[in-house]
Each structure stands twice: as structure tokens, then as C-alpha cells.
C-alpha positions in Angstrom: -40.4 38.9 -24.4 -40.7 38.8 -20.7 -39.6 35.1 -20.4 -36.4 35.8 -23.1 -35.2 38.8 -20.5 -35.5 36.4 -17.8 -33.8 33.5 -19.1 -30.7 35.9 -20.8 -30.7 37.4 -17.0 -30.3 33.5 -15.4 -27.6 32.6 -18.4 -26.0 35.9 -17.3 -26.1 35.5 -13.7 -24.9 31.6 -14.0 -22.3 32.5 -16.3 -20.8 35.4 -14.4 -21.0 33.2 -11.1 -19.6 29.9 -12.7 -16.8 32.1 -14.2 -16.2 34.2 -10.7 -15.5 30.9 -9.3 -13.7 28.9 -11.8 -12.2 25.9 -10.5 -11.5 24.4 -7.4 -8.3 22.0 -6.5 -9.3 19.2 -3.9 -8.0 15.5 -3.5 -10.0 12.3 -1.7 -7.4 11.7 0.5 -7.5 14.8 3.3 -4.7 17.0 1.8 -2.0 14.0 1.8 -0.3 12.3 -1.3 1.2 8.4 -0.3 4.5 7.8 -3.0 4.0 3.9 -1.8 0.5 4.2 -3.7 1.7 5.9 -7.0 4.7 3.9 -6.9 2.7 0.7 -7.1 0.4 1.4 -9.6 2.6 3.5 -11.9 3.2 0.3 -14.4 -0.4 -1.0 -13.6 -3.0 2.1 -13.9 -4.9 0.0 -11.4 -8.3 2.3 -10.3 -7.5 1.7 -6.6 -8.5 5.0 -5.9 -12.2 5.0 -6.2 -14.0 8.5 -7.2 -16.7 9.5 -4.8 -18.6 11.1 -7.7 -19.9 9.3 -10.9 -18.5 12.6 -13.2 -15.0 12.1 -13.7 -12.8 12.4 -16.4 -9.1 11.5 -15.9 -7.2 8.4 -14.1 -7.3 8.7 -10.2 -4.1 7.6 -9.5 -3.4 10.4 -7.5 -6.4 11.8 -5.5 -5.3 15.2 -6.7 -8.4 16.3 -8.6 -9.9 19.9 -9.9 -13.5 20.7 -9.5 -15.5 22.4 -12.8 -18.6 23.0 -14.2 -18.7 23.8 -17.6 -21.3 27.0 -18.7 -21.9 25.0 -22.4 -21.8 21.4 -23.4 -18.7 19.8 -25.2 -16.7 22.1 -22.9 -12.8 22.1 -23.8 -10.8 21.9 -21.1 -6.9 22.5 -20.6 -5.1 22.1 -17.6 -1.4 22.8 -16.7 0.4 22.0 -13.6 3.2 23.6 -12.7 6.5 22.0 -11.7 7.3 20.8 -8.2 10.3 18.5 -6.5 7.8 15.7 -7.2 6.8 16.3 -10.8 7.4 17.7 -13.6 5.2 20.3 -15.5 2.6 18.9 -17.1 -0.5 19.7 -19.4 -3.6 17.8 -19.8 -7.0 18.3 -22.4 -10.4 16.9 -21.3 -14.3 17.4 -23.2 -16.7 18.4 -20.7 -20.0 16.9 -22.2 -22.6 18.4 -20.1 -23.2 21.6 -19.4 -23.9 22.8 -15.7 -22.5 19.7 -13.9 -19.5 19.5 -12.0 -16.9 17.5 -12.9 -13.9 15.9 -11.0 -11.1 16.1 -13.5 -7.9 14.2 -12.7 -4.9 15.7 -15.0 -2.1 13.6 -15.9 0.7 14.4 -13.8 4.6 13.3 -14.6 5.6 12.0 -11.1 9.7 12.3 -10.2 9.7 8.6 -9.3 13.2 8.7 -7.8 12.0 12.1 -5.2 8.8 9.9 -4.1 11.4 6.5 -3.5 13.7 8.9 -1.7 10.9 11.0 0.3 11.2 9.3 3.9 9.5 11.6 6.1 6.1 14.2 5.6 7.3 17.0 3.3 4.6 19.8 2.3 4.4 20.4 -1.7 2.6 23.4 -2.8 2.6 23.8 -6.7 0.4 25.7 -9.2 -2.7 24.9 -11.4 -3.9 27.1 -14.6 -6.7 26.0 -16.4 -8.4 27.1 -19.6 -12.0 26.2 -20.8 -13.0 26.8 -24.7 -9.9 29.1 -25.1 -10.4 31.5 -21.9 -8.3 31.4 -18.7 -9.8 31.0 -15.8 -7.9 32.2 -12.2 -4.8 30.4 -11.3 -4.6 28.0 -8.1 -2.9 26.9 -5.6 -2.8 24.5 -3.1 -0.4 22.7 -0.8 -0.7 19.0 0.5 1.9 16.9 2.4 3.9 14.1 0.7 4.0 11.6 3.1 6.7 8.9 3.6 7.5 6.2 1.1 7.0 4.2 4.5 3.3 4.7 4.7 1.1 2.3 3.6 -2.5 3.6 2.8 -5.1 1.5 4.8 -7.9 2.9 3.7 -10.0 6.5 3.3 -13.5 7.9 3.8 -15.1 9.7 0.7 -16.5 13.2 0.5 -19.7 11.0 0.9 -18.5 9.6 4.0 -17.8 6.0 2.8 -15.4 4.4 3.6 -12.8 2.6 1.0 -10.3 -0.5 2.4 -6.8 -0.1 0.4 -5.0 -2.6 2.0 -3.9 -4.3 -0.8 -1.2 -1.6 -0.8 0.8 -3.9 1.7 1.6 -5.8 -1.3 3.7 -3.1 -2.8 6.3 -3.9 0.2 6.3 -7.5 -1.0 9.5 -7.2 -2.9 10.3 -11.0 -4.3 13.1 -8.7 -7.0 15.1 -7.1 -3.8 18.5 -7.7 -5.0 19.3 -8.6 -1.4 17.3 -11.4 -1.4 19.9 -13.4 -3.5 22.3 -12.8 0.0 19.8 -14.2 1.9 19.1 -17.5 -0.2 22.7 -18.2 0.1 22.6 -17.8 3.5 19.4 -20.6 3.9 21.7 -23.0 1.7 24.6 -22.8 3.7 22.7 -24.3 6.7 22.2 -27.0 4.8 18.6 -27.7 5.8 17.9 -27.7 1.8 20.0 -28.2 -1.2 18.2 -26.3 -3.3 14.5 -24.3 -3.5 12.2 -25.8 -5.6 9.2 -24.5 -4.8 6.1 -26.6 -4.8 8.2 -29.6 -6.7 7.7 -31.6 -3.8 5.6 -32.9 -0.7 4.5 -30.2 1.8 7.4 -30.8 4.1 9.6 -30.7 1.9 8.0 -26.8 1.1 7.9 -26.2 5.0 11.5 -27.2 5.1 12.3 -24.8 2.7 10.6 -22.0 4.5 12.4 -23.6 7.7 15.8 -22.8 6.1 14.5 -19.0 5.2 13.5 -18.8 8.8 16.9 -20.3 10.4 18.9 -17.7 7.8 16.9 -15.0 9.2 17.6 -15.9 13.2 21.1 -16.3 12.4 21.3 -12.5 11.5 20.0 -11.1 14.9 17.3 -9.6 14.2 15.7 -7.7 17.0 11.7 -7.5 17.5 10.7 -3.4 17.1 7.2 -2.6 17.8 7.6 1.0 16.2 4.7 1.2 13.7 2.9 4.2 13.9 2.9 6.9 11.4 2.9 10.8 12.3 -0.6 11.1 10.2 -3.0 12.8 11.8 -6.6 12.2 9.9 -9.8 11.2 10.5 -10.3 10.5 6.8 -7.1 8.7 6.2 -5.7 5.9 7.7 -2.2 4.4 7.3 0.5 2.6 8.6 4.2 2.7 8.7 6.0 0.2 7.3 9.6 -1.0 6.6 11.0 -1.6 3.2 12.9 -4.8 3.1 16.3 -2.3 2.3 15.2 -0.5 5.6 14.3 -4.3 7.9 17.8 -5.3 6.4 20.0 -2.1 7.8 18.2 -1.5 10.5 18.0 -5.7 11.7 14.8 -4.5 13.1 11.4 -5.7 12.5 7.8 -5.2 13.9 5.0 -7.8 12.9 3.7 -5.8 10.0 7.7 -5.2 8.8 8.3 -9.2 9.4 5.7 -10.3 7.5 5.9 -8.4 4.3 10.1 -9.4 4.7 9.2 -13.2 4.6 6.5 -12.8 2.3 9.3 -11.2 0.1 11.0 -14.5 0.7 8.9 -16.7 -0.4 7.5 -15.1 -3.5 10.9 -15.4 -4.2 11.4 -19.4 -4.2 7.9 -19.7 -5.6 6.0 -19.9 -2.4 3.1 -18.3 -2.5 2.6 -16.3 0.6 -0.5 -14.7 2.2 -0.8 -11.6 4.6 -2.5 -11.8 7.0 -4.3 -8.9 9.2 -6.0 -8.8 12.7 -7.0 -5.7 14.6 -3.5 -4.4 15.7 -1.5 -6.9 14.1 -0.4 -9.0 11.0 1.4 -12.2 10.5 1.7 -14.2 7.3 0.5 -17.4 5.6 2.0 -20.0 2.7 0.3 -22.5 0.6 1.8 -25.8 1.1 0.9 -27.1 -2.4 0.4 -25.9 -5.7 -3.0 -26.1 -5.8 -3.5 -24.1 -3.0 -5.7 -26.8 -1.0 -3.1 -26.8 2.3 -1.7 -23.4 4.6 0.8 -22.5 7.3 1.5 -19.2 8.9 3.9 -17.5 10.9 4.5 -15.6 13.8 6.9 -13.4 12.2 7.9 -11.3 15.1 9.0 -15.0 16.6 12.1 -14.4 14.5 13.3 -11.5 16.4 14.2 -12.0 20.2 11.5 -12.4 22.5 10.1 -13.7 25.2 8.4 -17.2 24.6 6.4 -17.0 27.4 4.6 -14.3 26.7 3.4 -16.4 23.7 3.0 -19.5 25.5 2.5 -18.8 29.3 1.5 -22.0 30.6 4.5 -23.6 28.9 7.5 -21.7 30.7 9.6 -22.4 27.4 12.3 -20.0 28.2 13.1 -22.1 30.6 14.0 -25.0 28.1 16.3 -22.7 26.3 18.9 -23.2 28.2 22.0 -25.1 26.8 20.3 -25.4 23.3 22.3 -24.6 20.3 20.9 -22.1 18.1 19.6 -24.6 15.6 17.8 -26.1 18.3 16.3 -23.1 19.1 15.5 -22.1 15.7 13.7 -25.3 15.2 11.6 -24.4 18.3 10.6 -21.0 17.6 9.7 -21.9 14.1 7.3 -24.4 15.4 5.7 -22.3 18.4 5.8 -19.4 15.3 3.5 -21.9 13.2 1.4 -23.0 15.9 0.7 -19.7 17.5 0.0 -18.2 14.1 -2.4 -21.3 12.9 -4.1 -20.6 16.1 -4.9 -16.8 15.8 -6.3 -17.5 12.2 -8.5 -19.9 13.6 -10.1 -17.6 16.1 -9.9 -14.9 13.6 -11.0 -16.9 10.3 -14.8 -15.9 10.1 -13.6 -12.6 10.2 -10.8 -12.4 7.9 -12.8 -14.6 4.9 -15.4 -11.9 5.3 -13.1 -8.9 5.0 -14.9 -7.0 8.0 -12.8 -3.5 8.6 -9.3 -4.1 10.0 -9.3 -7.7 8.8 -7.8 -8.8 5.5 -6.5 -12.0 3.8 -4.3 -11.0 1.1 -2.4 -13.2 -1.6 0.2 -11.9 -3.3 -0.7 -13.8 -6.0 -0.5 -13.1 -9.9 -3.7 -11.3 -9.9 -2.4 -8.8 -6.8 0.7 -8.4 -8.8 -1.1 -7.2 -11.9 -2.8 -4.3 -9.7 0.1 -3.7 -6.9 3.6 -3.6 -7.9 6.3 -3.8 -5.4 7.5 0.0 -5.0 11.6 -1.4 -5.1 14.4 0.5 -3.2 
């Protein structure tokens, strides 16, 4: 009789406790949502996201999350969010299994894609979260975290368990080969008359680096001036980002940093059927093309080459300015694309050991078909 009092007086107490404290809100991600993230994998439901816990019901897409543990097994679980400028209202229904563990539920939430494309700067969103388990509301809510800019790209995050995750590949989502612009721009690399047409890899692998040449040459000819803006106004020490231009915003602002300049050509060349690579170094980023279809050959570029800059701070011991005098701008271009190939070629080759072993801050990145079917470009 004495051990039935006791264990109706722990039921009670757990019960009472578990139900006093209901449910918590909390996200992976330090308070932050990234649009360029949920953008990306909207079509693709890829799990870039990775749960710190093993008991989660729900898709991650988010990192929004609610924390539960259920008082009896085959808990029913209903969860409503209330409407915000970023989504809609929405109600999801989970089964709790076991009873007395805590869950991480991830509800289904209707994103307002066009407010998340449009969202260029850190905007706080606080919104509201009513749940019910087996029938019985528990407390409502709140929380607010900041939307961040559709600029930022999500680097990477450390867990509640203090690990940390690389989501780099979200640079791919800036690699926009269906930019309507890009049509403007191909015209442009015909009517220099470097190539007649693209083809591709239908060809030798000069006859694909002249191809990129005339992408390069169209580029130069619009002026484009070399920015080194690329910080973001985040402020974490458990998520790291970086800002990054969409080709709409390189192409109005005829501005680009090394990170902006290689996602832009990238763009390019997934366009003609080149398949680019992006490339990553501690504090900066150029990018890479196979020179054949079977993917045996590379070249890469100095991106930031195509703005204008100094040559000899690229090449000091060859005083190259110098030589630019009296040139004509095809002359130059020629040049520049060169120096851009060589000086690129080189870093990967000090770099290399590093970059195939994907060490923190290093990352080789194809946007290949594979990539695509994860990372979706996040469009205008």
C-alpha cells in the first residue's frame, strides 16, 4: 500500500511539474532565421539543418523547434502558429511515442516566400505558439527571433551540444544559372566575337576556356568596380554567416567582392554548361571550371581580377601596371584573365590539402546536379 501512495505521489508530482511547464520554444540557430536557407530548400526538403538531439519529430527546415515531454506514451500533439509578416498561420499534429522524454518537434510552417526574397536587412519577428497534448491546452508562447537578410549566407552553427555543423553549401543558393539577366550578358560575350556560339564542353579545353574568356571580356567591359564589403551585422558566437550579393544586386550595384564575383561567374557558367566549382580559403573565395566533360582537367579564377585593381598587388615582382599603358581594353582583358587564372591556380595549389579535406573555413564546392538537388538558387 505504501509503495502504491508513493508511486501515485511521483505520477502526481511529474504530472503537475510537466504540465506547469508545458512547452518550450527554442531554435539551433541562436535566435536568427536565414530566408537564403529556407529559400533554397523549399522545393528540396533537403535535412541541412541537422538536429542536435536524436528525438525529433518534424522537418528542420527552419531551426524553429518546440521542446515537450509527454506525461503518457502515444501522446497527441497539436500545434498552431500564429500568423506573422513571414508566414501564415499554421497547424501541425505529431504522436509522441514515449512517455517522459523530451522531444524536439519542428511544426510545419507556411513561409511568405515573396516577404523572405524581399527582407534585405535584420528585422525582429515575434509571433505566437498554442499547443495541445491529448485534447488539453497547454500555456501559450511566445518568442521573438530576427529575420536576417536574404543576403546572408549561413556558414555554419554550433549545436546545443556544442558541435559545430559546416553549411556552406548554402553559397550554392546564389549560384543563379535561371537569372533572367543572364540572357543580356551572353549577348554581350557574343558581340565581342571571341566565340560564335556556347557550346559547352562540345569541344577541346580551349575552346571551353575561350568561352569563359568571352564571359570574362563581357563582364570588364561593364565596369565593374572591386568592393571588399562583406561583412554581415550578425553578432553570434554560435552562428556564423556571410553577406553576399545576389546576381540582381552585383548587376545594379556594378560592384563585387570575391565572394559576390565568384558566385556571379559561377552563375555564368552553369549557364553555358560549364560546370563551375567554388572555392573557399580562410578570408576569401575564388572559383573553379572543369575543362572537360569528364571532369579530369580545372581552371580557376581570380574573380575580383575583373573589377579594377591594382596588378601589382597581385604580382609585385612583375610591375604590370606599368605595361598597361597604351593597351586597348581587349588587350588588357586578355592579361587580366590570364594573371586571374594563374594567381587563382596558384592559391589552390598551396591551399589544396586543405580544401580536399574540408578542414573549417575551407570548402570545394561543385554546383553540380547533386548540389542542385539539395540547394536551390533562392532567384530574385
Amino acid at each position: 500500500m505504501a509503495s502504491l501512495t508513493l508511486i501515485c505521489g511521483i505520477l502526481y508530482v511529474c504530472r503537475n511539474l510537466l504540465w506547469e511547464r508545458g512547452f518550450e520554444i527554442a531554435d539551433e540557430l541562436g535566435g536568427n532565421i536565414f530566408p537564403s536557407a529556407i529559400l533554397s530548400t523549399a522545393a528540396t526538403n533537403a535535412e541541412i539543418l541537422v538536429p542536435a538531439d536524436s528525438n525529433y519529430v518534424g522537418k528542420p527546415l527552419s531551426g524553429i523547434a518546440l521542446r515537450v515531454t509527454p506525461i503518457r506514451p502515444n501522446s497527441r500533439v497539436r500545434v498552431l502558429i500564429q500568423e506573422s509578416p513571414f508566414f501564415a498561420e499554421s497547424i501541425s499534429e505529431f504522436v509522441l511515442e514515449k512517455a517522459g522524454t523530451e522531444y524536439t518537434v519542428y511544426p510545419e510552417i507556411v513561409w511568405k516566400y515573396d516577404a523572405l526574397k524581399n527582407n534585405v536587412q535584420s528585422t525582429p519577428l515575434t509571433f505566437s505558439v498554442r499547443m495541445e497534448m491529448n485534447g488539453e491546452r497547454l500555456p501559450v508562447r511566445t518568442w521573438t527571433l530576427s529575420v536576417r537578410s536574404v543576403n546572408e549566407c549561413l556558414l555554419g552553427y554550433l549545436d546545443s551540444h556544442n558541435k559545430f555543423h559546416d553549411t556552406s553549401v548554402f553559397f550554392a543558393a546564389y549560384v543563379n544559372e535561371e537569372n533572367p539577366l543572364i540572357d543580356q550578358v551572353l549577348r554581350e560575350a557574343l558581340n565581342t566575337r571571341i566565340v560564335k556560339r556556347f557550346w559547352g564542353y562540345q569541344g577541346t579545353a580551349e575552346q571551353v576556356d575561350s568561352q569563359v574568356y568571352a564571359l570574362w571580356y563581357a563582364l570588364q567591359k561593364r565596369n565593374f568596380k572591386y568592393s571588399s564589403i562583406s561583412n554581415t551585422s550578425l553578432s553570434s558566437n554560435v552562428v556564423f554567416a556571410q553577406r553576399v550579393r545576389t546576381f540582381d544586386d552585383a548587376f545594379e550595384a556594378a560592384q563585387i567582392n570575391c565572394v559576390d564575383g565568384s558566385v556571379l561567374f559561377a552563375s555564368l557558367l552553369k549557364a553555358i554548361n560549364i560546370n563551375p566549382i567554388l572555392v573557399r580559403i580562410p578570408g576569401h573565395m575564388f572559383v573553379g571550371y572543369y575543362t572537360d566533360k569528364s571532369h579530369r582537367d580545372m581552371n580557376f579564377l581570380e574573380t575580383t581580377l575583373i573589377g579594377e585593381v591594382d596588378l601589382d598587388d597581385f604580382f609585385p615582382d612583375e610591375k604590370l601596371d606599368s605595361t598597361m599603358v597604351g593597351k586597348s581594353q581587349a588587350e588588357v582583358s586578355r592579361l587580366t584573365f590570364d594573371k586571374s587564372k594563374q594567381y587563382a591556380t596558384r592559391k589552390y595549389k598551396e591551399n589544396e590539402a586543405n580544401i580536399r579535406s574540408n578542414k573549417p573555413n575551407y570548402m570545394f564546392l561543385e554546383i553540380s546536379k547533386e548540389t542542385r538537388s539539395r540547394i536551390q538558387p533562392i532567384g530574385k
